[in-house]
N, CA, C and O atoms as CSV, one atom per row, in Angstrom:
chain,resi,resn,atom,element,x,y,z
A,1,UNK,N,N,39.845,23.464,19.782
A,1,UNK,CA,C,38.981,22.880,20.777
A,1,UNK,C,C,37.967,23.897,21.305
A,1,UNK,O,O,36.842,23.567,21.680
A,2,UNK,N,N,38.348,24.936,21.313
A,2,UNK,CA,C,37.935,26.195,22.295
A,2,UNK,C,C,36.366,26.633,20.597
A,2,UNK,O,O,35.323,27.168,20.971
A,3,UNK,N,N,36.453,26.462,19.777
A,3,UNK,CA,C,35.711,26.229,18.464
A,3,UNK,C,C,34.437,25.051,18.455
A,3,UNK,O,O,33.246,25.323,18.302
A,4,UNK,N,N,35.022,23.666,18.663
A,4,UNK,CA,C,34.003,22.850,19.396
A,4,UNK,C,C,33.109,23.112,20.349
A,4,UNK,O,O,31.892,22.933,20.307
A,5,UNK,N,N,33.879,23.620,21.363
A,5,UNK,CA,C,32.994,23.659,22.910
A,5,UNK,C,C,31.850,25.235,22.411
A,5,UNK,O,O,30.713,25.308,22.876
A,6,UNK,N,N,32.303,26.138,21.626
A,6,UNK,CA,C,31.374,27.293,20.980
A,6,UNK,C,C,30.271,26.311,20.772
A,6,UNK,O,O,29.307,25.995,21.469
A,7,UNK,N,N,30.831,25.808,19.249
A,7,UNK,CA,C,29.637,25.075,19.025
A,7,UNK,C,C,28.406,24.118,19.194
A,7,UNK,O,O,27.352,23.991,18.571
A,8,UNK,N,N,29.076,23.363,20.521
A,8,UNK,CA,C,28.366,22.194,21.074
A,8,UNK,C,C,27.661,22.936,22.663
A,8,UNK,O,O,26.953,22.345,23.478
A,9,UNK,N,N,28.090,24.236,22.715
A,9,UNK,CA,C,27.636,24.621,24.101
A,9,UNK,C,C,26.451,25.834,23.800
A,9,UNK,O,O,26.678,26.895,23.218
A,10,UNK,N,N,25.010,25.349,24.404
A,10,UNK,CA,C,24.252,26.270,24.629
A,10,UNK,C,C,24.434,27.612,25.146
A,10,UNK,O,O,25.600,27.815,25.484
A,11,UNK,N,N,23.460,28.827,25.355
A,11,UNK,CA,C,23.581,29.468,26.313
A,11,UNK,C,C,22.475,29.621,27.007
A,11,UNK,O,O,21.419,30.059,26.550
A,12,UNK,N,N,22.686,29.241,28.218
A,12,UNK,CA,C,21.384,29.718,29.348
A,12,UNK,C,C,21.877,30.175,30.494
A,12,UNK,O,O,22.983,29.889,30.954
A,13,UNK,N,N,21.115,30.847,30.944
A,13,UNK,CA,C,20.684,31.422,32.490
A,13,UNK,C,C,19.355,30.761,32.891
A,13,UNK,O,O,18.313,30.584,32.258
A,14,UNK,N,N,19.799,30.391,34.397
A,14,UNK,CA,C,18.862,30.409,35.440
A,14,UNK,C,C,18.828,31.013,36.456
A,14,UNK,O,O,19.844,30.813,37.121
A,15,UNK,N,N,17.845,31.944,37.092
A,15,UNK,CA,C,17.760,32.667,38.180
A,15,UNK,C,C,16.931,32.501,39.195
A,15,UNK,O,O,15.718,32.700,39.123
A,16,UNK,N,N,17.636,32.066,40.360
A,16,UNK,CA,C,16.643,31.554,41.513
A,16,UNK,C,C,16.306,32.926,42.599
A,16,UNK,O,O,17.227,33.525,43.155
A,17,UNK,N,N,14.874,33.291,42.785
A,17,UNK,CA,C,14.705,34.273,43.786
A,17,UNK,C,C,15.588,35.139,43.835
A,17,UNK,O,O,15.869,35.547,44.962
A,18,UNK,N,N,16.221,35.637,42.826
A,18,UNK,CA,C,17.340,36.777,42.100
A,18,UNK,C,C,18.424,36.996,43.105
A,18,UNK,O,O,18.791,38.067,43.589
A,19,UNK,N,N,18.999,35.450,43.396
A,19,UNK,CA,C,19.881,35.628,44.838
A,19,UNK,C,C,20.811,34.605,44.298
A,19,UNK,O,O,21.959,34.562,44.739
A,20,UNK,N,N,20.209,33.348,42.904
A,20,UNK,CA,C,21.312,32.918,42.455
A,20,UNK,C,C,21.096,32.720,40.723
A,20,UNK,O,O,20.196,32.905,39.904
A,21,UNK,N,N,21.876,32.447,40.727
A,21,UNK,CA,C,22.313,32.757,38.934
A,21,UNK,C,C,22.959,31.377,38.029
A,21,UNK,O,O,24.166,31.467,37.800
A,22,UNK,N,N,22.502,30.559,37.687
A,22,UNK,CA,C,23.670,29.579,37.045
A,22,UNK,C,C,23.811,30.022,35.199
A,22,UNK,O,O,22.856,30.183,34.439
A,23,UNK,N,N,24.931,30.109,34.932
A,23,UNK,CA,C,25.117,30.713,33.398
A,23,UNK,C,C,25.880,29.417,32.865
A,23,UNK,O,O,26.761,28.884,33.540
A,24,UNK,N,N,25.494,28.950,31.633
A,24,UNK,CA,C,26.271,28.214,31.078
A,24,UNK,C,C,26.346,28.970,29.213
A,24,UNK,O,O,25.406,29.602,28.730
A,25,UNK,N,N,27.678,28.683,28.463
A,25,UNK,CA,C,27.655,28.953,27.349
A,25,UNK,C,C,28.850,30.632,27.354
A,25,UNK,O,O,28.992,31.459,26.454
A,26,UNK,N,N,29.490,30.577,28.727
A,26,UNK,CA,C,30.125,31.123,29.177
A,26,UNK,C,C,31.601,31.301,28.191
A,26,UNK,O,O,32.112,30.227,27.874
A,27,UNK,N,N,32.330,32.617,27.676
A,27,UNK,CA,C,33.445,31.807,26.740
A,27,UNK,C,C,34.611,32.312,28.463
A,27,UNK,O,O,35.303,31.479,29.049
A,28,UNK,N,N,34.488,33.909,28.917
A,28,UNK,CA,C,35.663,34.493,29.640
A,28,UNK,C,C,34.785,34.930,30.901
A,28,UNK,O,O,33.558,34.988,30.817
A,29,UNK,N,N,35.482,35.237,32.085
A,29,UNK,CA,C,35.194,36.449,32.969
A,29,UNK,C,C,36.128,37.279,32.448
A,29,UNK,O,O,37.205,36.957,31.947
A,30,UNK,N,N,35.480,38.807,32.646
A,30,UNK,CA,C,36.034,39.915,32.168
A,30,UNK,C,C,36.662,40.824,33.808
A,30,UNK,O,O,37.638,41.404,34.284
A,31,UNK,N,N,35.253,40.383,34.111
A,31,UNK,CA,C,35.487,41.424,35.728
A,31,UNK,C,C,34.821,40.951,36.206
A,31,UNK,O,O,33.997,40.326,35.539
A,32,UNK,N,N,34.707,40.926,38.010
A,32,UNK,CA,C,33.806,40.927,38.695
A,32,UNK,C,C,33.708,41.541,40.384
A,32,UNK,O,O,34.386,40.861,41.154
A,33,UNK,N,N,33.252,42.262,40.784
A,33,UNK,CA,C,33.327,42.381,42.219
A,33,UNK,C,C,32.025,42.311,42.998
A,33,UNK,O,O,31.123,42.002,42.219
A,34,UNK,N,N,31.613,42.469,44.157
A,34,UNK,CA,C,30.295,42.418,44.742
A,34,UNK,C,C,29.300,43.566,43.749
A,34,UNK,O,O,28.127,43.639,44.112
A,35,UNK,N,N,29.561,44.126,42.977
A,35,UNK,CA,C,28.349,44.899,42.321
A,35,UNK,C,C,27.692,44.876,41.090
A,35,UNK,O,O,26.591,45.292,40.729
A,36,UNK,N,N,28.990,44.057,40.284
A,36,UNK,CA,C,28.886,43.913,38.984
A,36,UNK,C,C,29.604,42.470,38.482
A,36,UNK,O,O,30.431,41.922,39.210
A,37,UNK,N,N,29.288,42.003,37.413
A,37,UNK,CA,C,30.469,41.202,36.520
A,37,UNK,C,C,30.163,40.881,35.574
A,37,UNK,O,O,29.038,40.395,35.455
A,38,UNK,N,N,30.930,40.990,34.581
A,38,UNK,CA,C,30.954,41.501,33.266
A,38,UNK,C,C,31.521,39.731,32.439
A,38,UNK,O,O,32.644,39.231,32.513
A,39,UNK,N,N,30.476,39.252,31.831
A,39,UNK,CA,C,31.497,38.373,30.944
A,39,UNK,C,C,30.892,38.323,29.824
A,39,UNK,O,O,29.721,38.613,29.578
A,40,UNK,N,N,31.883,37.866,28.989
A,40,UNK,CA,C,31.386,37.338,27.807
A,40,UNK,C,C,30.727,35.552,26.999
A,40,UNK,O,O,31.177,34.422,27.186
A,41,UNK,N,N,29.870,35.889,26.360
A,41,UNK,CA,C,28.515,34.654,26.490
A,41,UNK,C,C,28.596,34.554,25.332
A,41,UNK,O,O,29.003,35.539,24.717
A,42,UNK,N,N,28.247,33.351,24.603
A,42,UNK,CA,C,28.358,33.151,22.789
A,42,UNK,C,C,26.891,33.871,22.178
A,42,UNK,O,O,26.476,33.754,21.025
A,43,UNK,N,N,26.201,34.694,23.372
A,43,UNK,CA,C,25.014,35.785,22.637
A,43,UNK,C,C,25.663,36.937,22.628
A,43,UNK,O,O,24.767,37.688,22.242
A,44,UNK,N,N,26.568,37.579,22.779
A,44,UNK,CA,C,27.306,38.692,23.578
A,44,UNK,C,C,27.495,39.175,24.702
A,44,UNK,O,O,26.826,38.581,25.548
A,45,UNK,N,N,28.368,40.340,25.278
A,45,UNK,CA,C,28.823,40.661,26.317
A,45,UNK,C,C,27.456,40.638,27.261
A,45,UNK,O,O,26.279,40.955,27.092
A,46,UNK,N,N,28.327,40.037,28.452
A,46,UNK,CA,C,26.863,40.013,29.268
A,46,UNK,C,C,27.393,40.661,30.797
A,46,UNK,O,O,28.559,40.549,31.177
A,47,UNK,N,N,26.148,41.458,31.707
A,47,UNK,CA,C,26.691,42.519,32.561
A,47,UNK,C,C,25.549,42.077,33.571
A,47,UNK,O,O,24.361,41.864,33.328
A,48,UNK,N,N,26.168,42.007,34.647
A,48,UNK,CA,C,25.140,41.482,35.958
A,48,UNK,C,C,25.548,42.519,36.732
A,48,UNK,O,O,26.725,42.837,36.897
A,49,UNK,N,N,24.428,43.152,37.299
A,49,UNK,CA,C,24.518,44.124,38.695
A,49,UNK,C,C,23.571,44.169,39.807
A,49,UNK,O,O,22.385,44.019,39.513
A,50,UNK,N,N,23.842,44.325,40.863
A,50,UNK,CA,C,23.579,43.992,41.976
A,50,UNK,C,C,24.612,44.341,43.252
A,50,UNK,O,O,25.525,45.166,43.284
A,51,UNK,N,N,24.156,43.445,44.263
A,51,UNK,CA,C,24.428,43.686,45.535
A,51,UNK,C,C,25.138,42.830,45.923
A,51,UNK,O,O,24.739,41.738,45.518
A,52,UNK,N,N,26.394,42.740,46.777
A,52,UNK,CA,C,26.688,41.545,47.494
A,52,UNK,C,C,27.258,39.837,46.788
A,52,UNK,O,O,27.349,38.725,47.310
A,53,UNK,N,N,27.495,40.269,45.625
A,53,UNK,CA,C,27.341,39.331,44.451
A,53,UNK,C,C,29.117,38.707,44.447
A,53,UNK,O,O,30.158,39.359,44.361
A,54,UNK,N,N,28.870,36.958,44.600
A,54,UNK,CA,C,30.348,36.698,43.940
A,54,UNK,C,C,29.974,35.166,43.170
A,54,UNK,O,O,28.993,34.429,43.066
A,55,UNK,N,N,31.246,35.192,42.762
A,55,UNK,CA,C,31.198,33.974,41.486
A,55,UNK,C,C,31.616,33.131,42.282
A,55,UNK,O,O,32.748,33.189,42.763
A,56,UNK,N,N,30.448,31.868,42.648
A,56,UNK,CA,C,30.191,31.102,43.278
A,56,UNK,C,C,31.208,29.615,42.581
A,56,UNK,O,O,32.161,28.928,42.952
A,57,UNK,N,N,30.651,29.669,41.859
A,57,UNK,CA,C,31.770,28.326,40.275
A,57,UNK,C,C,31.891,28.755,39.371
A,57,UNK,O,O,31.067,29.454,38.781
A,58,UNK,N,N,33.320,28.345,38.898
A,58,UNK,CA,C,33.705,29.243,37.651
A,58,UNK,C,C,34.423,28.135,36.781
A,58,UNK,O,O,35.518,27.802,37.234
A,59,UNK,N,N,34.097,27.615,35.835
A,59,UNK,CA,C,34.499,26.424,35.248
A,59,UNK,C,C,34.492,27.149,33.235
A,59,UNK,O,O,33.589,27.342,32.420
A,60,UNK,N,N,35.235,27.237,33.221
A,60,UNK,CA,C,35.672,27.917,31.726
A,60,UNK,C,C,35.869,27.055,30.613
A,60,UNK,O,O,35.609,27.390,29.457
A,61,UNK,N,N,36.370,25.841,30.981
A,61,UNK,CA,C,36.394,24.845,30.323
A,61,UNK,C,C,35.008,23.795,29.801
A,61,UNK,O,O,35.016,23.172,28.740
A,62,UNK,N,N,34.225,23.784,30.487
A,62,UNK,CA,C,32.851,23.577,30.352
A,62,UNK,C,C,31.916,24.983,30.146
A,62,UNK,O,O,30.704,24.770,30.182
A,63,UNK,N,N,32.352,26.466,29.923
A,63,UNK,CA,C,31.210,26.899,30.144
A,63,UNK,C,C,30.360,27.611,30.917
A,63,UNK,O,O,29.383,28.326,30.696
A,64,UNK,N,N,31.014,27.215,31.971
A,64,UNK,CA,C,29.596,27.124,33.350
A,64,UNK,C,C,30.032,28.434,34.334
A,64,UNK,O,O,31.226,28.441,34.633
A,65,UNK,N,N,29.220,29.530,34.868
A,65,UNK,CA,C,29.531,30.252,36.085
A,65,UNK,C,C,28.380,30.113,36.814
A,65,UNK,O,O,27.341,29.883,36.196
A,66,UNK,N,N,28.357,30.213,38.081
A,66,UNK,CA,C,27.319,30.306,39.016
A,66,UNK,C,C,27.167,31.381,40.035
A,66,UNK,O,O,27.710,30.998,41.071
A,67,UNK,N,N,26.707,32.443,40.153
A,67,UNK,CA,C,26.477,33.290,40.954
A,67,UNK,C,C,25.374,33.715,41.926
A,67,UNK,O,O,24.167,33.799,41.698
A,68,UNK,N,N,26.107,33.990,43.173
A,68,UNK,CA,C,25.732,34.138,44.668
A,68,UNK,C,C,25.171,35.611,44.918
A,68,UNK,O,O,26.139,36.370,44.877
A,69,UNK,N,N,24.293,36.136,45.099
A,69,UNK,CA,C,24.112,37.453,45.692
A,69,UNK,C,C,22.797,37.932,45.087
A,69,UNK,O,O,22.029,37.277,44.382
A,70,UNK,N,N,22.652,39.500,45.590
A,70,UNK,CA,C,20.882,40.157,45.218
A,70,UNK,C,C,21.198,40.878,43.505
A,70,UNK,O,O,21.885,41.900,43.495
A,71,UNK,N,N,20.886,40.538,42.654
A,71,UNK,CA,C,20.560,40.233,41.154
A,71,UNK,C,C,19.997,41.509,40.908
A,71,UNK,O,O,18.871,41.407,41.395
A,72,UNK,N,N,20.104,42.592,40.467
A,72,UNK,CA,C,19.208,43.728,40.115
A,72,UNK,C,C,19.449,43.839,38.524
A,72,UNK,O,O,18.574,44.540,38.016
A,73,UNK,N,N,20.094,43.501,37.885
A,73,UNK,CA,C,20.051,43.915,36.474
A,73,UNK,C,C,20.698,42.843,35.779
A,73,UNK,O,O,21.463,42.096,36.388
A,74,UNK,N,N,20.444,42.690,34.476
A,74,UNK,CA,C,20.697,41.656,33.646
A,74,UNK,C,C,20.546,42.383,32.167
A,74,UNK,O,O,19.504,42.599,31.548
A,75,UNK,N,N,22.172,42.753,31.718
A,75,UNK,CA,C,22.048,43.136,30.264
A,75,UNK,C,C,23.193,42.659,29.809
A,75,UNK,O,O,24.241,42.380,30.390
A,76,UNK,N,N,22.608,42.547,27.789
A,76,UNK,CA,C,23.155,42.056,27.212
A,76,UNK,C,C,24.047,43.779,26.260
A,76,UNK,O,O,23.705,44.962,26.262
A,77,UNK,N,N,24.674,43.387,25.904
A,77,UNK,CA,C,25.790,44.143,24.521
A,77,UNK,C,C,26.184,43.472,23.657
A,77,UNK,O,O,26.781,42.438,23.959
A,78,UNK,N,N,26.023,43.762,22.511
A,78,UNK,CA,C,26.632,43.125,20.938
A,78,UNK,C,C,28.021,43.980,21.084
A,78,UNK,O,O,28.771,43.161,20.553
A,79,UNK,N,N,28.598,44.723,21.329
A,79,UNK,CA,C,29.442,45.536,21.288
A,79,UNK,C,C,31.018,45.077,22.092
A,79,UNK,O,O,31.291,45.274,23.276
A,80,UNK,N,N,31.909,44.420,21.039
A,80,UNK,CA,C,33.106,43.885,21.619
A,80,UNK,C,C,33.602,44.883,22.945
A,80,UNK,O,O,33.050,45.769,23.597
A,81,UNK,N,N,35.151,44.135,22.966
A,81,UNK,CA,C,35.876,45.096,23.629
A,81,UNK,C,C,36.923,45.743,23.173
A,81,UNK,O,O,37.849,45.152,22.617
A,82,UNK,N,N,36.902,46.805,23.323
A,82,UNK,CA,C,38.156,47.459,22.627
A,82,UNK,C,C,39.062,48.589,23.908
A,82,UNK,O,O,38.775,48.742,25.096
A,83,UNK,N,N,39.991,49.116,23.247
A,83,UNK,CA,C,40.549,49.913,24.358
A,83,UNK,C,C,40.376,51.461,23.926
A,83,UNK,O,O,40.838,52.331,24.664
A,84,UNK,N,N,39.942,51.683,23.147
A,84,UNK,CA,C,39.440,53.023,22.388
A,84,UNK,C,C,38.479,53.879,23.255
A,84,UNK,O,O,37.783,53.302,24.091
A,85,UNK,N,N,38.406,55.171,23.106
A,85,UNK,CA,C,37.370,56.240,24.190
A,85,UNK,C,C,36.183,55.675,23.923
A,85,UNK,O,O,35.861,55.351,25.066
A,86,UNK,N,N,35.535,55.419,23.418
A,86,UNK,CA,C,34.325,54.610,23.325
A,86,UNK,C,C,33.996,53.099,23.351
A,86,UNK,O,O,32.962,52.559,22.958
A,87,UNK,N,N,34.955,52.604,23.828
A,87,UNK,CA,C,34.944,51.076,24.304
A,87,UNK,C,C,34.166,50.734,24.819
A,87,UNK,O,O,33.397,51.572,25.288
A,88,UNK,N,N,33.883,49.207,25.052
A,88,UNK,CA,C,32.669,48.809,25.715
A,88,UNK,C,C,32.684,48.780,27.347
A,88,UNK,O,O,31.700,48.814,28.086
A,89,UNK,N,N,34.463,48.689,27.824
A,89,UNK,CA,C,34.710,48.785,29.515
A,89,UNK,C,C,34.550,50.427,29.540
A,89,UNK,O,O,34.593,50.783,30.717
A,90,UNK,N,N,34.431,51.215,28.919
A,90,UNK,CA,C,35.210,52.645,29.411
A,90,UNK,C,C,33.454,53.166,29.688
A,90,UNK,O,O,33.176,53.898,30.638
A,91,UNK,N,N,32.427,52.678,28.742
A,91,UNK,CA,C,31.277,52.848,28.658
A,91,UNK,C,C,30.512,52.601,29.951
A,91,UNK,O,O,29.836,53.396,30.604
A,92,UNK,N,N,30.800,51.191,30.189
A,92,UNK,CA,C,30.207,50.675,31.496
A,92,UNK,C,C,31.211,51.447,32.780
A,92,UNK,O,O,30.783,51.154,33.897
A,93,UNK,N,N,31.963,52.005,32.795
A,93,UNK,CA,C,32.703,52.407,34.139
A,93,UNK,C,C,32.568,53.620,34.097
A,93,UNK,O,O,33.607,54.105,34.546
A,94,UNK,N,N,31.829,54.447,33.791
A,94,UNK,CA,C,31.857,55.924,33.453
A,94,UNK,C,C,31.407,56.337,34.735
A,94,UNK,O,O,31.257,57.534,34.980
């Protein structure tokens, strides 16, 4: 099922006045706290940073996250996750 919903689910972002965020095409949350959150998107790993920031709706089954707060960065990674010294969490938390 989790194969279907890949396939039948877009991916987009929308960003309103960089204070809200709606993501759909969503597969996991990885992490998140007021500065950052990290998930993974059927384009690859995707990394939001900012200020004041929380996950407003979180619907996994459809897809869908929505986020609350001041938006300063928006990047993507092709680069899985692994638990190795050069991993993709050990990279971003340095």
């Amino acid at each position: 099922m989790a194969e279907e919903r890949k396939k039948d689910t877009r991916h987009r972002m929308i960003l309103e006045d960089r204070e809200r965020m709606s993501i759909t095409g969503v597969i996991d949350v990885l992490s998140f706290d007021e500065e950052s959150i990290i998930a993974e998107t059927e384009k690859g790993m995707l990394i939001l940073r900012g200020n004041n920031m929380h996950v407003g709706k979180l619907n996994l089954d459809e897809g869908e996250v929505s986020v609350d707060g001041l938006i300063d960065t928006i990047e993507y990674s092709e680069g899985g996750i692994s638990k190795g010294k050069n991993s993709f969490l050990n990279r971003i938390f340095k």
